[in-house]
DRENGU-447890 format. One record per residue (C-alpha): residue number from 1; z, y, x; residue in three letters. Coordinates in Angstrom, 1 decimal, padded with zeros to 4 digits. Example, Ala and Ser with C-alpha at 12.3 -4.5 7.8 and 13.67 -1.06 7.14 Angstrom:
2
R   pos        z        y        x   code
R     1    007.8   -004.5    012.3    ala
R     2    007.1   -001.1    013.7    ser
This chain:
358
R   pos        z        y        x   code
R     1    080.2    013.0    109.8    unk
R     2    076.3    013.6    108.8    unk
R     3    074.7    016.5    110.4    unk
R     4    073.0    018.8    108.1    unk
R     5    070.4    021.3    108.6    unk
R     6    069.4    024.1    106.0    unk
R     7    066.3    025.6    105.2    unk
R     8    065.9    029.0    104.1    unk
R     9    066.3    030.2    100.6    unk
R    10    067.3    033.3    098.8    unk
R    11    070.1    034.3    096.4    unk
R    12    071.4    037.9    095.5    unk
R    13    074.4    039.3    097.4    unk
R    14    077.5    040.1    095.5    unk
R    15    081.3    040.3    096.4    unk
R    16    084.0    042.7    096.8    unk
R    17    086.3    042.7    099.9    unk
R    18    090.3    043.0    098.4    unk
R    19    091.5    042.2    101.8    unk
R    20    090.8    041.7    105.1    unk
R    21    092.2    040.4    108.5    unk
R    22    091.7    042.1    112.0    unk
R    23    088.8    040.6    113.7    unk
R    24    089.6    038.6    116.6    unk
R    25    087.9    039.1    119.6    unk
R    26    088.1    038.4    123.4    unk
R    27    086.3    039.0    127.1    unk
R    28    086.3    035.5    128.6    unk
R    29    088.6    035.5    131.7    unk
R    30    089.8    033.1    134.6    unk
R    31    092.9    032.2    135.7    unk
R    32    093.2    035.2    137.8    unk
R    33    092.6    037.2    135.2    unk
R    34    088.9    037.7    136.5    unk
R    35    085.7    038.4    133.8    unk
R    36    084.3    034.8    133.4    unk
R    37    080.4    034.7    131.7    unk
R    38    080.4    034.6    127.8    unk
R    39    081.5    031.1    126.2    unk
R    40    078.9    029.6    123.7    unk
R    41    081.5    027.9    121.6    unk
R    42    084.7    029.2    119.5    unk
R    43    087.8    028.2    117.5    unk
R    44    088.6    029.9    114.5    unk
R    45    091.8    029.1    112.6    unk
R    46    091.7    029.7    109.1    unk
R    47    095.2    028.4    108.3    unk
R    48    097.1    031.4    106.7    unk
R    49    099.7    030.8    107.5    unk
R    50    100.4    030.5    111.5    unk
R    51    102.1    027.7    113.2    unk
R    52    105.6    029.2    115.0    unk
R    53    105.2    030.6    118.2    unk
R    54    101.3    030.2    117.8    unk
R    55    099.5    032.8    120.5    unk
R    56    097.2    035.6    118.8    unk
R    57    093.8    034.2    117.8    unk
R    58    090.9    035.3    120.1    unk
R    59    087.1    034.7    120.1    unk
R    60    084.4    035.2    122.2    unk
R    61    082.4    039.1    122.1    unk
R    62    079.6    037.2    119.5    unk
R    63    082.5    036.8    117.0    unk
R    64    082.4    040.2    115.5    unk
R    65    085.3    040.0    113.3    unk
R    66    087.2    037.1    110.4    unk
R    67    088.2    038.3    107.2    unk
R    68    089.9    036.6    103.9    unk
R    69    088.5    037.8    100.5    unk
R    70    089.6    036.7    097.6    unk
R    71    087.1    036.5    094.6    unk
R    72    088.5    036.2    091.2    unk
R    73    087.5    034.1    088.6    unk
R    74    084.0    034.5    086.6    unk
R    75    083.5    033.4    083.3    unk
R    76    086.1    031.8    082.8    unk
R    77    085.8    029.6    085.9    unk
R    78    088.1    029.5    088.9    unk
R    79    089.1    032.0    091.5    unk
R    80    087.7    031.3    095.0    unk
R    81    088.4    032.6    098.5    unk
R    82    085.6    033.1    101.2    unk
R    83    086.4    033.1    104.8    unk
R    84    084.2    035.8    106.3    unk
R    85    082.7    035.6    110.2    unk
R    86    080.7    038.2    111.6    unk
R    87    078.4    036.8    114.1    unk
R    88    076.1    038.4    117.1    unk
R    89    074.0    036.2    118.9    unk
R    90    075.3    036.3    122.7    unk
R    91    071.6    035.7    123.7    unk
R    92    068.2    036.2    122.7    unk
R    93    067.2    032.8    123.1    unk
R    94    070.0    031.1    121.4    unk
R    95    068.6    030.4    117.7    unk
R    96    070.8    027.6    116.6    unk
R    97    074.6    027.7    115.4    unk
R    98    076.4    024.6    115.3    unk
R    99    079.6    025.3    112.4    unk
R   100    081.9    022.2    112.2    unk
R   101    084.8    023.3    109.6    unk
R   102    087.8    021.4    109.0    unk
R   103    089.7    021.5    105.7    unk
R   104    090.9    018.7    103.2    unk
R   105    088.4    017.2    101.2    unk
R   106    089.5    017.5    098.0    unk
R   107    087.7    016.8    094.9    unk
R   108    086.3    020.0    093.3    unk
R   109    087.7    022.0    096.2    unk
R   110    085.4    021.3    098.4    unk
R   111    083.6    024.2    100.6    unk
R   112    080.1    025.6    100.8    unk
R   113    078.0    028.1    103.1    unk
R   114    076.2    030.9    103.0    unk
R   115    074.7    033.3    105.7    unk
R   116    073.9    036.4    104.6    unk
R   117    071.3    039.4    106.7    unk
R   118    072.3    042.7    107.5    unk
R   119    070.5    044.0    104.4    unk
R   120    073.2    041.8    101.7    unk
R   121    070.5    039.3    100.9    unk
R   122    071.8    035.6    100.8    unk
R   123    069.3    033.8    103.2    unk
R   124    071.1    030.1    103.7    unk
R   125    073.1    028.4    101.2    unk
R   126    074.5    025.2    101.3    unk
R   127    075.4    022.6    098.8    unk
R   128    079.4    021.4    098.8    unk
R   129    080.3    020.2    102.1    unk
R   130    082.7    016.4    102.5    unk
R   131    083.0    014.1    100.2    unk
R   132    085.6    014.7    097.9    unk
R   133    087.6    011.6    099.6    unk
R   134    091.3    013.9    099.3    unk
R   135    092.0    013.3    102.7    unk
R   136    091.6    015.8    105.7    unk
R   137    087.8    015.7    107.0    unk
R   138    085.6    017.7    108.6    unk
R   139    081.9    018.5    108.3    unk
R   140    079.3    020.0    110.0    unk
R   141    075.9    022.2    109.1    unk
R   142    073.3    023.4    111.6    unk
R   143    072.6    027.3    111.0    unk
R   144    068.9    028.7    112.1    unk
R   145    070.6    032.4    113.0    unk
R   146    067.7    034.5    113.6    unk
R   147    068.1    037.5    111.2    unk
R   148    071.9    036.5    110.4    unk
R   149    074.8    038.5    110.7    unk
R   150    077.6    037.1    108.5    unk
R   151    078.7    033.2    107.5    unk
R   152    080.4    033.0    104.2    unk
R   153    082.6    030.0    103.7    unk
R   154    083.6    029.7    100.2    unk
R   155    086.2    027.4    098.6    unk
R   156    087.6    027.1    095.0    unk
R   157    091.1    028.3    094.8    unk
R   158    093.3    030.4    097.4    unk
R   159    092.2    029.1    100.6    unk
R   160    095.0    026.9    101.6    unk
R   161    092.6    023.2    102.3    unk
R   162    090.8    024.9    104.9    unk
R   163    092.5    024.3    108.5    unk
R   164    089.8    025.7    111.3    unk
R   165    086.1    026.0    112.0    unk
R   166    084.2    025.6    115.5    unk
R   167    081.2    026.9    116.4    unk
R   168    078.5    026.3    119.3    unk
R   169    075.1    027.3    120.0    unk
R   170    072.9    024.9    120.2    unk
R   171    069.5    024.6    122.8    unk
R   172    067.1    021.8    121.9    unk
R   173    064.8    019.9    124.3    unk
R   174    061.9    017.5    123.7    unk
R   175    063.8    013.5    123.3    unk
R   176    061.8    010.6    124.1    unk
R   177    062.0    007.7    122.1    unk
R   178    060.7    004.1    121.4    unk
R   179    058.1    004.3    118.2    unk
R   180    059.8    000.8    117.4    unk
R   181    063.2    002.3    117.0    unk
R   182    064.8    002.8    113.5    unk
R   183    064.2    006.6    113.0    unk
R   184    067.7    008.5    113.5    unk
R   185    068.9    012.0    113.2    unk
R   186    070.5    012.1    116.7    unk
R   187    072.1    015.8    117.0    unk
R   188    075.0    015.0    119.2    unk
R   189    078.3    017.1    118.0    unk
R   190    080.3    018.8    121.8    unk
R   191    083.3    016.0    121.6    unk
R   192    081.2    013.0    119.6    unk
R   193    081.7    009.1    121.0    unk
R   194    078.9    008.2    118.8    unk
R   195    075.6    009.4    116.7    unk
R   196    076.6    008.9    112.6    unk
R   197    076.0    005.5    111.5    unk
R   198    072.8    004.9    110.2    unk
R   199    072.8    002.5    107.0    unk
R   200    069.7    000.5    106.1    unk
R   201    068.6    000.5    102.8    unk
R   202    066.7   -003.2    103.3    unk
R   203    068.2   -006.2    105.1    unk
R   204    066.0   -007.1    108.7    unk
R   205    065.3   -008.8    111.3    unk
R   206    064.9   -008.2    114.6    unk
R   207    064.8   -011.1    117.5    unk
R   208    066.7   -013.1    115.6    unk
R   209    069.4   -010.8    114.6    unk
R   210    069.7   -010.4    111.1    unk
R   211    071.1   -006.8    109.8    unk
R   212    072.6   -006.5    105.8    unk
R   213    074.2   -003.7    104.5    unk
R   214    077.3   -004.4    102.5    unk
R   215    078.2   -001.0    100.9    unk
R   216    077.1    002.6    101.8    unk
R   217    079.4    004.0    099.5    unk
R   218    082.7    005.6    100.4    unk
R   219    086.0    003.4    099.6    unk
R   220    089.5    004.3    099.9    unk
R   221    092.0    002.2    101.9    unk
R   222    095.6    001.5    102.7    unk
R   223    097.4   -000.5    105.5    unk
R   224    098.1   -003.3    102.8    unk
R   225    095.7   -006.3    101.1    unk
R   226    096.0   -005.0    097.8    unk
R   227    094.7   -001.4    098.5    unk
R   228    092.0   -003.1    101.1    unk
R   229    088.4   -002.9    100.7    unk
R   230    086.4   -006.0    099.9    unk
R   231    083.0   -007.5    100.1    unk
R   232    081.0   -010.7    099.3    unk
R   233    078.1   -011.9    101.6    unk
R   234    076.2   -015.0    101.3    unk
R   235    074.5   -017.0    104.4    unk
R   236    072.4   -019.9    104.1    unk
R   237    072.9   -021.2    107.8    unk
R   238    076.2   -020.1    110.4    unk
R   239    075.0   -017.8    113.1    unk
R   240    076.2   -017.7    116.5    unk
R   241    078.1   -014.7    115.9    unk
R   242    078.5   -012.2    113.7    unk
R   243    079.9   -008.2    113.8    unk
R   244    081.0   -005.9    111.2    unk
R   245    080.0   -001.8    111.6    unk
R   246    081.5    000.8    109.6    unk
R   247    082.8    004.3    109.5    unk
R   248    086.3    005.1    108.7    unk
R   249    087.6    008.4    108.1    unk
R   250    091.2    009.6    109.0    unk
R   251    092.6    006.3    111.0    unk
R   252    095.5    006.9    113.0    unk
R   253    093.9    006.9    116.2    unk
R   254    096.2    004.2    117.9    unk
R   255    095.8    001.9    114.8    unk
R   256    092.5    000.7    113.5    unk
R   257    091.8   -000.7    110.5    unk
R   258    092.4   -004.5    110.3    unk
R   259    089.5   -007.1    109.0    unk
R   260    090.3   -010.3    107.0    unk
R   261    087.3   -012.8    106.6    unk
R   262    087.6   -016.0    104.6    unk
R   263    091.5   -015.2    104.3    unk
R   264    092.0   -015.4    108.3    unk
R   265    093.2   -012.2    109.6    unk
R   266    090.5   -011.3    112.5    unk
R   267    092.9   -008.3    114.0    unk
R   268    092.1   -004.6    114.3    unk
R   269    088.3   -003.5    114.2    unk
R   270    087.5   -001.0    117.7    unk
R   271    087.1    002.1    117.1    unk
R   272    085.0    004.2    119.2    unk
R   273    087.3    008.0    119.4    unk
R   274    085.5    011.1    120.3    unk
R   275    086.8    013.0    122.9    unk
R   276    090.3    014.2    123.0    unk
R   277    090.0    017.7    123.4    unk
R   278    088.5    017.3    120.0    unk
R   279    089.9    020.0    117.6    unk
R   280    089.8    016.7    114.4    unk
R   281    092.6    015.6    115.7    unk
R   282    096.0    016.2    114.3    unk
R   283    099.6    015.6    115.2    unk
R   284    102.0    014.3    112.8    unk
R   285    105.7    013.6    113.9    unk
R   286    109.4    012.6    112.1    unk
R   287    112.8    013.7    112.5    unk
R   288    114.2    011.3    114.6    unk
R   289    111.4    009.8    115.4    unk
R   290    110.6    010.9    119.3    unk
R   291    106.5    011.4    120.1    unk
R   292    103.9    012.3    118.4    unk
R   293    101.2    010.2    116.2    unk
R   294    097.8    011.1    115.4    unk
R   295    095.3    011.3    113.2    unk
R   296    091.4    011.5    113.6    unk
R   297    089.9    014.1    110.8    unk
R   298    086.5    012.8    110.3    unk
R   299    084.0    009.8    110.5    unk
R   300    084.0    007.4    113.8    unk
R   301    082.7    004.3    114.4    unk
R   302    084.4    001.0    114.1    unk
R   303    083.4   -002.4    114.8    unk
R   304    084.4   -006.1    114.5    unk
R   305    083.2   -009.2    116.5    unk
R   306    083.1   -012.3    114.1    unk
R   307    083.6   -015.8    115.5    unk
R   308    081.3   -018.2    114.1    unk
R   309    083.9   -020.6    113.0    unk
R   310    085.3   -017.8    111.2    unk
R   311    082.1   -018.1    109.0    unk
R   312    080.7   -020.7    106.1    unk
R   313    077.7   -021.2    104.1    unk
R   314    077.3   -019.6    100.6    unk
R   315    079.7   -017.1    099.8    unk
R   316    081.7   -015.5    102.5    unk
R   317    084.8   -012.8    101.9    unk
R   318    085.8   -009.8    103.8    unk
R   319    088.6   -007.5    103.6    unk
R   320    089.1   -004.2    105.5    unk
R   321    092.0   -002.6    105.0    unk
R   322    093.7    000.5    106.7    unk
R   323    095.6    000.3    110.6    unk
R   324    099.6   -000.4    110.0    unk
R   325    101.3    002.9    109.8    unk
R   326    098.5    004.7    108.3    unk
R   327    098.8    005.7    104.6    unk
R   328    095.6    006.1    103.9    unk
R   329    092.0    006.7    104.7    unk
R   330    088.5    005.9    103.7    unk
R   331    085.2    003.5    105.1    unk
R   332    081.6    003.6    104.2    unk
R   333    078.4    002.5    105.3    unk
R   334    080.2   -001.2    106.2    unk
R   335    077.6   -003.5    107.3    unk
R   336    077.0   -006.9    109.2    unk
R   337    075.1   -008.3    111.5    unk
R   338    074.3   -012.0    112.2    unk
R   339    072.9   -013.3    115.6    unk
R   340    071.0   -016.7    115.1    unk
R   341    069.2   -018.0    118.4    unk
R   342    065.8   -016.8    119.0    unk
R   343    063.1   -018.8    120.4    unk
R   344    063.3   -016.4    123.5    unk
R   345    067.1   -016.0    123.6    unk
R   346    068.2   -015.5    126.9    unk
R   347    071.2   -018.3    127.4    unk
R   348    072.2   -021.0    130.4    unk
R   349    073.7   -024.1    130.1    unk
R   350    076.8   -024.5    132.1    unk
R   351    077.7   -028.4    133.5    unk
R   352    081.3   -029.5    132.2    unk
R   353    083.7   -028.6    134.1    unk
R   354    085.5   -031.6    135.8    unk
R   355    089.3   -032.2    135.9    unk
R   356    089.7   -033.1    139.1    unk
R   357    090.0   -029.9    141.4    unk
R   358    087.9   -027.3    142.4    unk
């Protein structure tokens, strides 16, 4: 998922609260029941309708309170709901509010932001978050919270595609980095394996490596070839290797997506899974059917290591389609990368080995 960070801008305040939850809000304690210093991040579930035998949401002191309003329909447009937090920062120096929601990406359903000051004025508004891919997702905005007090989110219809929304405050530091490195938005997310892809607009070359984008775009896949994604490429000379980088959205997390090359079936790509205690997961599980599967509910990396004698000159096809068992998801920003020897490759060559012994 891409990080984004607003700047400021202004719009008029106006809405009417028809109903509202209790807010939900807790002292941090230990094990032994002992008061534990204020956590910096939070869950909110903004699923209406509570899983059975769920425990009583509660949020950190900085989480004022959560409420539902519904707004009804103007001009002839649709109704919308907006999800209401009331936020206090826990300290002075804390400026910066990471807000990761998870909902289904639907197409014209998707969700937007706006914080609001105490005085009613819109201060930050963002534009519609996801993709509009109709599969569960997850995205994430970077709110500058001096002067804030509420965060609006705001979907078409009655609420039901959002799921949850986490929050953490955010410190920043000075980064080094190498001048020669391809300029990156590195914000690391609490539970992320990997910094978002990055996709280059012009092929390049860099010690011999050879980097091509294929397609930035988001396509839709399926675990079968007919509902797989393909691609042309053309090389004029086999490389020693090549590897195939995209992002897929929604995999089953025990099944990646499969790559096909020149009609040979290369075998699952490797994803690279944030951390488990990441809330983008979700469970899914059958009658009869004993464990659990699940699901990852936003972008992570995956790659493929191609053989060169899986190759050809001229025109070369690949096929990615979705991880058996999973009934759909989505990839973008697939690229490739070929590795031709470099007139300061680093290699050794090995005797051949003899048959007779040791």
């Amino acid at each position: 998922m891409f990080l984004r960070v607003f700047a400021s801008a202004v719009f008029l305040f106006a809405a009417s609260v028809a109903r509202s939850q209790d807010a939900f809000t807790s002292d941090a304690v230990d094990a032994n029941g002992n008061q534990t210093s204020t956590p910096h991040s939070a869950w909110i579930d903004l699923r209406q309708h509570a899983a059975a035998g769920a425990n009583p949401q509660s949020a950190p002191p900085w989480v004022e309170a959560v409420s539902l309003v519904p707004m009804p329909p103007k001009n002839e447009g649709v109704a919308r709901t907006v999800f209401r937090i009331r936020v206090t920062r826990p300290r002075p120096d804390l400026q910066l509010l990471m807000l990761r929601l998870f909902f289904d990406d639907k197409p014209g359903q998707q969700p937007t932001i706006t914080a609001w000051d105490e005085s009613g004025s819109s201060v930050i508004r963002s534009g519609a978050l996801g993709s509009g891919i109709d599969l569960p997702s997850s995205d994430t905005v970077i709110l500058p919270m001096l002067g804030i007090s509420a965060i609006d989110v705001e979907v078409p219809g009655d609420g039901a595609t959002m799921r949850g929304a986490f929050m953490d405050w955010m410190v920043s530091r000075n980064v080094a980095h190498p001048l020669s490195a391809q300029s990156r938005d590195v914000m690391p997310e609490p539970f992320s394996a990997a910094a978002p892809l990055q996709v280059p607009e012009q092929d390049s070359e860099t010690f011999g490596t050879v980097t091509a984008t294929l397609a930035p775009e988001t396509i839709r896949i399926a675990a079968s070839v007919q509902h797989g994604a393909a691609f042309q490429f053309g090389i004029e000379s086999l490389p020693l290797m090549a590897l195939i980088t995209f992002e897929v959205s929604t995999p089953r997390a025990d099944s990646a997506p499969e790559v096909y090359l020149n009609g040979e079936n290369l075998g699952p790509a490797s994803m690279t899974l944030p951390d488990l205690a990441d809330p983008g997961y979700r469970g899914e599980s059958e009658r009869l059917v004993s464990g659990m599967r699940f699901y990852y509910t936003g972008w992570v990396r995956a790659q493929k290591l191609v053989p060169a004698a899986s190759l050809k000159v001229g025109t070369n096809d690949l096929l990615v389609i979705g991880g058996p068992g999973t009934p759909v998801s989505a990839i973008r920003g697939t690229q490739i990368q070929l590795k031709y020897l470099w007139d300061k490759s680093d290699y050794l060559l090995q005797p051949t080995p003899s048959t007779g012994g040791f």
